[in-house]
PANU-713648 format. One record per residue (C-alpha): residue number from 1; residue in three letters; x, y negated, z. Coordinates in steps of 0.001 Angstrom, whole numbers, plus 524288, in hexadecimal, padded with zeros to 5 digits. Layout:
N
(r NUM,'ALA',(X,Y,Z)),
...
END
This chain:
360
(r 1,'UNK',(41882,63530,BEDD6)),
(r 2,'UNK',(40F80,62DFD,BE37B)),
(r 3,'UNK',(4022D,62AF9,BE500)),
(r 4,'UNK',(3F802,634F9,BE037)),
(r 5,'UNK',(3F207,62A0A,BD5BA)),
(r 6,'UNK',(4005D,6281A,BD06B)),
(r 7,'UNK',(40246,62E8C,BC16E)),
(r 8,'UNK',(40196,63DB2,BC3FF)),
(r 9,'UNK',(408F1,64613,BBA4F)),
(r 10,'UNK',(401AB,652D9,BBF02)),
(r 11,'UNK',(3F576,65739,BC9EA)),
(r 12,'UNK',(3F9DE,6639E,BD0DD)),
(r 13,'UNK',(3EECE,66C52,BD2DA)),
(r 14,'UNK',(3ED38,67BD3,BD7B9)),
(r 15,'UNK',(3E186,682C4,BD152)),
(r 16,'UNK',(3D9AA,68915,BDC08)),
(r 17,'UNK',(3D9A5,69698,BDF35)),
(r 18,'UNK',(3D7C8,6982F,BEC29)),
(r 19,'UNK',(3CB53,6A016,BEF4A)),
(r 20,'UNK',(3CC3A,69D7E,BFD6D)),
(r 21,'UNK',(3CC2E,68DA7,BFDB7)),
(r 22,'UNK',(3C201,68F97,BF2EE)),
(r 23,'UNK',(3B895,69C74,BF4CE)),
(r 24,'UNK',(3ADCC,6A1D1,BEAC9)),
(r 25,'UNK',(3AB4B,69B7D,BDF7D)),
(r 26,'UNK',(3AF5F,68DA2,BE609)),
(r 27,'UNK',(3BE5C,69242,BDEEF)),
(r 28,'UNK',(3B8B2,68F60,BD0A7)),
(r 29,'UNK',(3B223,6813B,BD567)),
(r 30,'UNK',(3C002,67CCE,BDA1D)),
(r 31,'UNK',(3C63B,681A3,BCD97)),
(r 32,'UNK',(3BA0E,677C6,BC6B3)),
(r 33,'UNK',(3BF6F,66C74,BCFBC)),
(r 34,'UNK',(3CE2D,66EB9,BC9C5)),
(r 35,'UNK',(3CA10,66EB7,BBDF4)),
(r 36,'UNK',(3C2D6,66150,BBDC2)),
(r 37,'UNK',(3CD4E,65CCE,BC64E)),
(r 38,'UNK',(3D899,662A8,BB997)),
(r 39,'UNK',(3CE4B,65D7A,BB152)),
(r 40,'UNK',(3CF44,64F90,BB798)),
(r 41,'UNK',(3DF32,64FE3,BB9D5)),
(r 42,'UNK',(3E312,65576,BAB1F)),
(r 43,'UNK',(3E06D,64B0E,BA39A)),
(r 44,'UNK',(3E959,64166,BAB32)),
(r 45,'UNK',(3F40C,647F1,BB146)),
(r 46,'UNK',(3F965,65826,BB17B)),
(r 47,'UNK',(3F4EF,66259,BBAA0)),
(r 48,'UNK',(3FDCD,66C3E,BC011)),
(r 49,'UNK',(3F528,676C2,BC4D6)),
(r 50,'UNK',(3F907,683E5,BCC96)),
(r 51,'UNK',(3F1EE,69019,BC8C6)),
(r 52,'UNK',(3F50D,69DEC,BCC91)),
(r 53,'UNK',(3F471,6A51D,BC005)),
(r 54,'UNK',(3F347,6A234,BB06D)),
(r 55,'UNK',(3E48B,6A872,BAF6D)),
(r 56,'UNK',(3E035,69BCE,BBA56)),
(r 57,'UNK',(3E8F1,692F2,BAE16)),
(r 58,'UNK',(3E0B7,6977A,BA337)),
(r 59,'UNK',(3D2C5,69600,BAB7B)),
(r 60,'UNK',(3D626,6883F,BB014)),
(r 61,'UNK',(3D95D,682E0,BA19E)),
(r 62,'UNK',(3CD80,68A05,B9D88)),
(r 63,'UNK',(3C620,68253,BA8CA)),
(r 64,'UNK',(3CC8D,6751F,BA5E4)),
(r 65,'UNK',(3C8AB,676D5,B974E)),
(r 66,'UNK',(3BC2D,67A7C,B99CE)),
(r 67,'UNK',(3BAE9,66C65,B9FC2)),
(r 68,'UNK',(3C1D7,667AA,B917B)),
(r 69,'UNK',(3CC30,662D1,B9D67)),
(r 70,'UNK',(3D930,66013,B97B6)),
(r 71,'UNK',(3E452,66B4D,B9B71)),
(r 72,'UNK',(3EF50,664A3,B945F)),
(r 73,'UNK',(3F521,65F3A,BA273)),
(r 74,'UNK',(3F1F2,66B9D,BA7ED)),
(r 75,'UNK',(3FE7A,672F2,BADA2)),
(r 76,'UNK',(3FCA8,6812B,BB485)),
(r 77,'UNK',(405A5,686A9,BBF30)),
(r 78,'UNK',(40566,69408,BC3E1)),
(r 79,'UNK',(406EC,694A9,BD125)),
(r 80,'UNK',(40233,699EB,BDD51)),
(r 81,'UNK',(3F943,6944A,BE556)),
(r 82,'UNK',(3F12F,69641,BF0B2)),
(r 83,'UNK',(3E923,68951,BF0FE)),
(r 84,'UNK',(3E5C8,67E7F,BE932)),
(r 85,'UNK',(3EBEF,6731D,BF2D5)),
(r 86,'UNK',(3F73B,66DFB,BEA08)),
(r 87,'UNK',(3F627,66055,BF278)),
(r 88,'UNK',(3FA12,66777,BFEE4)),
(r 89,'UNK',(4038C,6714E,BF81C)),
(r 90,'UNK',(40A45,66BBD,BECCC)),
(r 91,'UNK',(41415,662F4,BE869)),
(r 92,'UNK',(4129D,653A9,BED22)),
(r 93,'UNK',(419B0,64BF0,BE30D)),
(r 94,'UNK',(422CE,6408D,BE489)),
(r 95,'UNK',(428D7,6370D,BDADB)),
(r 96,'UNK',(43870,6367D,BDD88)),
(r 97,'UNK',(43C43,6297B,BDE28)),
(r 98,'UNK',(44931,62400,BD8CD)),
(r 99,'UNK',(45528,623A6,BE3B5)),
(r 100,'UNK',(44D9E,62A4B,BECD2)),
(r 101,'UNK',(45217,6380A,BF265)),
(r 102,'UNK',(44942,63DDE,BE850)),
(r 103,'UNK',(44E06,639FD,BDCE2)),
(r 104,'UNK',(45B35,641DC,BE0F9)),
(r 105,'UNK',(45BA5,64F49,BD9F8)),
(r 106,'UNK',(45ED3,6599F,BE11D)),
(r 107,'UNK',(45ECE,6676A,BE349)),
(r 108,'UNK',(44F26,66D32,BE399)),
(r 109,'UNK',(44BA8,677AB,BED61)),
(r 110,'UNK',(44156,67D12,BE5D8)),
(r 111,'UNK',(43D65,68BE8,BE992)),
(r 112,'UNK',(4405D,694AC,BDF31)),
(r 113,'UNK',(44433,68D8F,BD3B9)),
(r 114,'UNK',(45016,68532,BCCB8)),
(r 115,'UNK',(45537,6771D,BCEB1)),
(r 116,'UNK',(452C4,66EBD,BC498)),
(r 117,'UNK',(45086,65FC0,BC540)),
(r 118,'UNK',(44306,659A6,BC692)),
(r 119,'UNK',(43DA8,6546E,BB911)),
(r 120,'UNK',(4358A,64907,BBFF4)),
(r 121,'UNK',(436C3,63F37,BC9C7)),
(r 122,'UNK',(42D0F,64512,BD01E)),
(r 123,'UNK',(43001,64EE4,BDC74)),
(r 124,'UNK',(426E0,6556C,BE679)),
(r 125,'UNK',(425FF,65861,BF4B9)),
(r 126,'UNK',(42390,6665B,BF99D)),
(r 127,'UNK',(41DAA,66504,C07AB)),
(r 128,'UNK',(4184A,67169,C0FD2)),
(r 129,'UNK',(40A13,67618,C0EAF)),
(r 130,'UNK',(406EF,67D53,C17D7)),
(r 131,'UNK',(3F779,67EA8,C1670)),
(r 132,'UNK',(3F1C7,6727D,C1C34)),
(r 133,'UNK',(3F8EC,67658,C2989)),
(r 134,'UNK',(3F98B,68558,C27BC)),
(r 135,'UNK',(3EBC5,684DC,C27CC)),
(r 136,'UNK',(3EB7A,68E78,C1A2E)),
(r 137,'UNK',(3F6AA,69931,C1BC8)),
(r 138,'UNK',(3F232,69F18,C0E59)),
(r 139,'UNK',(3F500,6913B,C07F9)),
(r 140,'UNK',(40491,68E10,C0E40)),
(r 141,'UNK',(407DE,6970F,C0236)),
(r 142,'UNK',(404C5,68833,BF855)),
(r 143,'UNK',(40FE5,68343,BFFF7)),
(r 144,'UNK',(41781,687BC,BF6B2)),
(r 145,'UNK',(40F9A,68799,BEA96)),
(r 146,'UNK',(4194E,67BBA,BE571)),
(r 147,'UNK',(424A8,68613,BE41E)),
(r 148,'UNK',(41DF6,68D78,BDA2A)),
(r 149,'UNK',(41A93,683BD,BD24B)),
(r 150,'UNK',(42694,682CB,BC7A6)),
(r 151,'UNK',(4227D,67614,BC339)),
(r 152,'UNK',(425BA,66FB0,BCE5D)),
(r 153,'UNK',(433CA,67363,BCEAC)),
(r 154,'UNK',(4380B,66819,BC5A6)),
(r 155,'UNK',(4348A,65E54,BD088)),
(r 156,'UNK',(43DC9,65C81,BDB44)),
(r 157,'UNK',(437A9,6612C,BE92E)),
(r 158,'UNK',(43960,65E24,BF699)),
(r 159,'UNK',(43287,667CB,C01D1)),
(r 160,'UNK',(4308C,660BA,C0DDB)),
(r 161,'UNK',(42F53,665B2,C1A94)),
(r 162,'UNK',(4220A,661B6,C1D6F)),
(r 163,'UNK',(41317,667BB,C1BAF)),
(r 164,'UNK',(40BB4,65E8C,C143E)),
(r 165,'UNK',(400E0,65DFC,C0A6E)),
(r 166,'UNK',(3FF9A,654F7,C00D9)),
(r 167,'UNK',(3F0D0,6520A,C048D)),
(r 168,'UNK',(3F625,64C86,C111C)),
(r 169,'UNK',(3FC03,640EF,C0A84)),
(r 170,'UNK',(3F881,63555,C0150)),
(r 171,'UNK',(40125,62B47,BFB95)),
(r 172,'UNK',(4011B,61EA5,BF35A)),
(r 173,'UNK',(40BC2,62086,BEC31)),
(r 174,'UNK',(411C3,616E0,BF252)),
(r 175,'UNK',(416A0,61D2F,BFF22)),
(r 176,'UNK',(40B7A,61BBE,C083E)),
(r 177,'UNK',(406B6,628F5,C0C4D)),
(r 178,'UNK',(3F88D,62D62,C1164)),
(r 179,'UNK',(3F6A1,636D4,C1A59)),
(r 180,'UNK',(3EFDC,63DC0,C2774)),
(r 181,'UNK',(3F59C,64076,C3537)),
(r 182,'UNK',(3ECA1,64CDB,C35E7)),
(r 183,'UNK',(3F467,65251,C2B0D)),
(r 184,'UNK',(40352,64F52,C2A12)),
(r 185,'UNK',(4041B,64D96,C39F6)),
(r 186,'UNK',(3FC24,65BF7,C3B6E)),
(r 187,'UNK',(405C5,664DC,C4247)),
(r 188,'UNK',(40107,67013,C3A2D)),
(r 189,'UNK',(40A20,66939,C2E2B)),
(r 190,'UNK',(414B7,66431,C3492)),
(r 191,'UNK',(415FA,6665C,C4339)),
(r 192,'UNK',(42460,661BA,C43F8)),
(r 193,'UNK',(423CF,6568A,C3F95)),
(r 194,'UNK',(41FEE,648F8,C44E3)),
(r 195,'UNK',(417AF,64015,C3CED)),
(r 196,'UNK',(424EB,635CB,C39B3)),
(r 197,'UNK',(42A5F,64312,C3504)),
(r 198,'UNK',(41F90,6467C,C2ADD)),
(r 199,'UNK',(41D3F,63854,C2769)),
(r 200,'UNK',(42DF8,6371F,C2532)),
(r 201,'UNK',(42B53,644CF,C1A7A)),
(r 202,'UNK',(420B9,63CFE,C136B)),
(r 203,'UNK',(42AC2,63161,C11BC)),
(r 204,'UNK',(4368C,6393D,C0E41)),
(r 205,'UNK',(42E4A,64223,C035C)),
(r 206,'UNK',(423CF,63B50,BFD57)),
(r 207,'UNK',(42863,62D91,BFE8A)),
(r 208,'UNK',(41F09,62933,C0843)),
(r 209,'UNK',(420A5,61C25,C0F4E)),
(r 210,'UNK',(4153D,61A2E,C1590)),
(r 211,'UNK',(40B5C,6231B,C1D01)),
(r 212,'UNK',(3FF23,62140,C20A4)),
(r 213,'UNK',(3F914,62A53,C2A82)),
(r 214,'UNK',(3E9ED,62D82,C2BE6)),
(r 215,'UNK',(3E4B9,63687,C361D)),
(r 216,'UNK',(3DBB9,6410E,C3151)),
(r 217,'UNK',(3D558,6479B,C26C9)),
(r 218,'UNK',(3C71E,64AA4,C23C9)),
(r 219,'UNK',(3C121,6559A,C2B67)),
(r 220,'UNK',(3C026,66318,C23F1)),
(r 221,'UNK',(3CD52,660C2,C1D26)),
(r 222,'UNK',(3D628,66C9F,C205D)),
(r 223,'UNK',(3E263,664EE,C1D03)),
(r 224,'UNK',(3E3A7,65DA9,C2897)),
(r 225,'UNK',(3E0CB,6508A,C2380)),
(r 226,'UNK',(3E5F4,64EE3,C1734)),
(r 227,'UNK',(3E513,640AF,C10DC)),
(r 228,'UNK',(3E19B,6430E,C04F1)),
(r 229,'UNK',(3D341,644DE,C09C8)),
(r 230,'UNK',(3D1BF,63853,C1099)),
(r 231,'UNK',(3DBB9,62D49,C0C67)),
(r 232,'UNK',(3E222,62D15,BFEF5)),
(r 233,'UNK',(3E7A5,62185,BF68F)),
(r 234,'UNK',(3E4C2,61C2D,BEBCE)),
(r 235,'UNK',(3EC31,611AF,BE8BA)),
(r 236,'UNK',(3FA00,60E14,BEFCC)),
(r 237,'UNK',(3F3E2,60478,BF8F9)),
(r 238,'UNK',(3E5F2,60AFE,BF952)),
(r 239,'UNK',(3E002,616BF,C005C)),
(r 240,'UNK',(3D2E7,61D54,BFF42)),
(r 241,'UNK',(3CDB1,6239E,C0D48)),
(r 242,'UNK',(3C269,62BF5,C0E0A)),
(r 243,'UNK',(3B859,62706,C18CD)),
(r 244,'UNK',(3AC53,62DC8,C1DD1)),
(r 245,'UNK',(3A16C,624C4,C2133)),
(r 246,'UNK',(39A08,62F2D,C2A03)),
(r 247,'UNK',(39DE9,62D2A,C379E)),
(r 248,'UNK',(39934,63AD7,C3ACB)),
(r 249,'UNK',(3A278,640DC,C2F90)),
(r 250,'UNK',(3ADC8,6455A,C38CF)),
(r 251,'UNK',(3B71D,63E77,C2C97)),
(r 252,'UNK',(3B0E6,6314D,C30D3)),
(r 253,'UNK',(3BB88,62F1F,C3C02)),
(r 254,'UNK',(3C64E,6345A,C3589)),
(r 255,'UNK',(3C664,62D3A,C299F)),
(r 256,'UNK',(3C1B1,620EA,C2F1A)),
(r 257,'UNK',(3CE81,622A0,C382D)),
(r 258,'UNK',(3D7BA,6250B,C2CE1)),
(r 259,'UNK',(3D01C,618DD,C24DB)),
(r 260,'UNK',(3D470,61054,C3008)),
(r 261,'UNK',(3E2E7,6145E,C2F31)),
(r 262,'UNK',(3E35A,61083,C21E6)),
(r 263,'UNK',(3DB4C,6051E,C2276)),
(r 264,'UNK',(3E658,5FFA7,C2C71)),
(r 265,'UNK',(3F12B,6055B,C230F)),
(r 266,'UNK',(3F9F5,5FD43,C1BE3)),
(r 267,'UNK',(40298,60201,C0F09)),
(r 268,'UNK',(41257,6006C,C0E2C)),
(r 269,'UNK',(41030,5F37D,C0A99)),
(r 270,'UNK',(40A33,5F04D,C17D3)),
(r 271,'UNK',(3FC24,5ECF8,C120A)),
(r 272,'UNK',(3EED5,5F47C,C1453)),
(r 273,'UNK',(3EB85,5FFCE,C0BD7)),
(r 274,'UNK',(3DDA8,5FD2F,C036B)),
(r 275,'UNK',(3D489,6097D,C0A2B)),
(r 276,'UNK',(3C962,60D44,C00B7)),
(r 277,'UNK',(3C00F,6150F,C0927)),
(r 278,'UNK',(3BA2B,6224E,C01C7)),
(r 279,'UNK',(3AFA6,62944,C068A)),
(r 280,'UNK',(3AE30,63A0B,C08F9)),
(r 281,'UNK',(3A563,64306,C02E1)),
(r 282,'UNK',(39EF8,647CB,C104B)),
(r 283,'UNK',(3A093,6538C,C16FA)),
(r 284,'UNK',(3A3A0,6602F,C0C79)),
(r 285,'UNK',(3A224,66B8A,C1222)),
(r 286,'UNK',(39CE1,67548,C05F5)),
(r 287,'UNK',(3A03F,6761A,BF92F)),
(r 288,'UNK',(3958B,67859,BEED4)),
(r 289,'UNK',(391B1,687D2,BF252)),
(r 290,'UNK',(39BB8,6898B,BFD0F)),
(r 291,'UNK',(39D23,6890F,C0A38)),
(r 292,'UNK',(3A6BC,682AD,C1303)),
(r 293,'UNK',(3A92E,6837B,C21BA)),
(r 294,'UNK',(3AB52,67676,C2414)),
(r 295,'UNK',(3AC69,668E9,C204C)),
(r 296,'UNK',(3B57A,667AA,C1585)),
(r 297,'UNK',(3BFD8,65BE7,C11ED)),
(r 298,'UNK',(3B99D,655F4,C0724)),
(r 299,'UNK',(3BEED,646C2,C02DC)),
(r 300,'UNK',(3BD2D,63F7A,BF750)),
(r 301,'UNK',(3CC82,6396E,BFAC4)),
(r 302,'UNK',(3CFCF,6465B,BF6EF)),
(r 303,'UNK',(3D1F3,641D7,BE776)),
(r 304,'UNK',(3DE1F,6440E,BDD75)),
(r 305,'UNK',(3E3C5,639F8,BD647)),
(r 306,'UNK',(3E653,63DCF,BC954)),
(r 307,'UNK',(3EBE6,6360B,BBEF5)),
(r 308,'UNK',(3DEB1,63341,BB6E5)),
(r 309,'UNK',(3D545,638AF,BC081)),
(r 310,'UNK',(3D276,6385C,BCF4E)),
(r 311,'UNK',(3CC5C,64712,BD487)),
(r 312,'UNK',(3C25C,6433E,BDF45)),
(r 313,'UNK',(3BD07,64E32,BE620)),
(r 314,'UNK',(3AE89,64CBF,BE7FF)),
(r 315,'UNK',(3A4F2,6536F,BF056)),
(r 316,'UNK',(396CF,65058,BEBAE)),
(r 317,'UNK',(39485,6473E,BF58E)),
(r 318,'UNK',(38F11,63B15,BF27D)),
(r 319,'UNK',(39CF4,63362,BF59E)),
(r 320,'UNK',(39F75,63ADE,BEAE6)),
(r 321,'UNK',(39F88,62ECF,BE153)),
(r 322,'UNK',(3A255,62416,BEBA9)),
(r 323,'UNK',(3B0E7,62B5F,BEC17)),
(r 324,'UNK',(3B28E,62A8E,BDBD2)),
(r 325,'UNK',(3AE42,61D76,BDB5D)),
(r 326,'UNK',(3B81A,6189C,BE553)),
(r 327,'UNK',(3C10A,62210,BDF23)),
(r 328,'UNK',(3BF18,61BE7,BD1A0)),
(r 329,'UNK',(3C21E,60CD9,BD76F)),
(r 330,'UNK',(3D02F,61111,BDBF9)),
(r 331,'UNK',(3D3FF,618D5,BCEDC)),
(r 332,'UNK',(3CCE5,612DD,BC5AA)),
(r 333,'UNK',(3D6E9,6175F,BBAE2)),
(r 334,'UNK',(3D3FE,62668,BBE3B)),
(r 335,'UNK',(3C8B3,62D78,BBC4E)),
(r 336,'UNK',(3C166,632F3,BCAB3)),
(r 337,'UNK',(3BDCC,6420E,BC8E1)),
(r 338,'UNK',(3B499,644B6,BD206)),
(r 339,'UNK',(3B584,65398,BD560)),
(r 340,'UNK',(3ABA7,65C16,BDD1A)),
(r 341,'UNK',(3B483,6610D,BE720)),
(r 342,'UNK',(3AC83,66777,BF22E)),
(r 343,'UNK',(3B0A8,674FE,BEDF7)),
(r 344,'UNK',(3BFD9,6704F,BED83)),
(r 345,'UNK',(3BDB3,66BA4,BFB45)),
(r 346,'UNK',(3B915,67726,C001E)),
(r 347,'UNK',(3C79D,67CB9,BFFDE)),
(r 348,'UNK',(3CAA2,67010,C07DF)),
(r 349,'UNK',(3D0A2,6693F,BFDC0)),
(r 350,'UNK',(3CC4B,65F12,BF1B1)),
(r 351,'UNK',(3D160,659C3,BE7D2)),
(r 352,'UNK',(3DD0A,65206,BEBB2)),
(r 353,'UNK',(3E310,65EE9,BF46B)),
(r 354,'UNK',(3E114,66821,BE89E)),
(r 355,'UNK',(3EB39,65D62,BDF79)),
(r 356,'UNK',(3F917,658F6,BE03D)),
(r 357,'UNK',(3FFC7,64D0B,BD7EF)),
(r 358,'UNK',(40ADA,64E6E,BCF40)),
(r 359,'UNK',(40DCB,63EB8,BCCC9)),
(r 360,'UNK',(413C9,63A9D,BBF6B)),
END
């Protein structure tokens, strides 16, 4: 599985419909965040976006052009969704490589549609979602949002027998995987099997050599941990960790914890990792107008990786421009979007949950 900051040939994104996650008028200030985020993406790389009908086509190109945002990269798919979270739901791409088991054609059991023979040496991995641990029985029917989507038939695809979402890991590209006990050792995603079992999966499917295991999550993030709001890398032999200097935060402990295991981590080549410390926006508990029952799991690590541009989710706090200025030091060949985000957290989610990769 590449690295996020590796050449992308596409962005996956669902537009948002969902009037539960996002009630009132909060709906038309997410669709405001996709479109800077389209806006951001389109000039550098595709964006394969889900809608539900032809009328929500027509308004979002109206919406994009409006911003004099290009649409040229723009590609629609009509499909049915429930929620937004293509990270958790979709596709996870991997690059076959030569005399390996994937580079063998063979038959594809693909529901509902012909053989034919993948066009690219790219495949991808269909693992169960089962809503964040059954949490959401309205939302196990995105499980199988990658069937309906024809494009994806020209790829070859593997399902594996295992729950995971693709917020609960983070690689370098390089087979060293990041991710959380809390999550892939929860026994509301896999209950049968042992941790040498799910770490043996990760090996066989997405090429990992290497895992690295942190503990928890910040608090408020209905996930169960997921990495991609606390440790991500950034480089192959880099990682940024979100840190919360206020002891009485309750994510003090915990990240200071999972800082520590990676500070003592060392890489495939048996030397220590560089850890660039990033700070957290505070505790978010309302968006601008709305009301929230509790804290929710706001993180600036929460960022895309696009090919020209970097989506960081900000939360008008004043670490607001600490986070793009460290941002801007480790890509300085991309441009750093900040985007208001307090309203996409609100459905529990930022930026990095709500896209998926397609690499070149």
């Amino acid at each position: 599985m590449p690295a996020e900051w590796e050449f992308h040939e596409a962005t996956w994104l669902t537009w948002p419909t969902n009037k539960i996650t996002w009630p009132g008028k909060m709906l038309k200030e997410i669709e405001g965040i996709y479109v800077q985020m389209m806006h951001a993406l389109l000039t550098g790389e595709k964006v394969h976006l889900l809608i539900p009908n032809q009328k929500t086509g027509k308004k979002i190109f109206n919406l994009l052009r409006s911003k004099k945002a290009s649409t040229q990269n723009l590609v629609l798919h009509k499909v049915k969704t429930v929620d937004t979270w293509i990270r958790d739901y979709g596709p996870i791409f991997i690059k076959k490589v030569v005399g390996s088991q994937d580079s063998v054609v063979g038959k594809l059991e693909l529901p509902n549609s012909d053989y034919r023979l993948p066009t690219t040496n790219l495949a991808f991995r269909k693992f169960t979602f089962n809503a964040w641990g059954g949490k959401y029985k309205d939302l196990v029917f995105d499980n199988r949002v990658v069937d309906r989507i024809d494009y994806l038939k020209k790829f070859d695809r593997t399902d594996i027998p295992m729950v995971l979402e693709g917020g609960s890991i983070d690689m370098n590209g390089q087979g060293t995987c990041l991710t959380t006990e809390q999550c892939l050792l929860n026994p509301n995603r896999n209950p049968t099997l042992s941790k040498l079992e799910i770490e043996k999966r990760l090996k066989k499917y997405l090429g990992v050599r290497q895992i690295i295991w942190l503990k928890e999550g910040i608090e408020g993030d209905d996930t169960d941990g997921h990495i991609d709001d606390i440790s991500r890398f950034v480089a192959p032999n880099t990682i940024l960790s979100v840190v919360e200097n206020d002891i009485q935060d309750k994510n003090h402990a915990i990240l200071e914890e999972n800082l520590e295991i990676l500070k003592s981590a060392r890489g495939l080549n048996n030397k220590k990792f560089k850890i660039v410390e990033f700070p957290m926006p505070g505790r978010v508990e309302v968006g601008k107008g709305h009301s929230s029952s509790g804290r929710l799991p706001a993180s600036y690590a929460n960022f895309y990786i696009g090919n020209q541009a970097v989506l960081l989710p900000v939360y008008s706090h004043r670490n607001d421009k600490e986070a793009a200025r460290i941002l801007r030091g480790l890509f300085p060949g991309r441009k750093i979007v900040p985007i208001e985000s307090t309203a996409l957290v609100y459905g529990l989610g930022s930026i990095h949950c709500v896209t998926q990769q397609q690499p070149g």
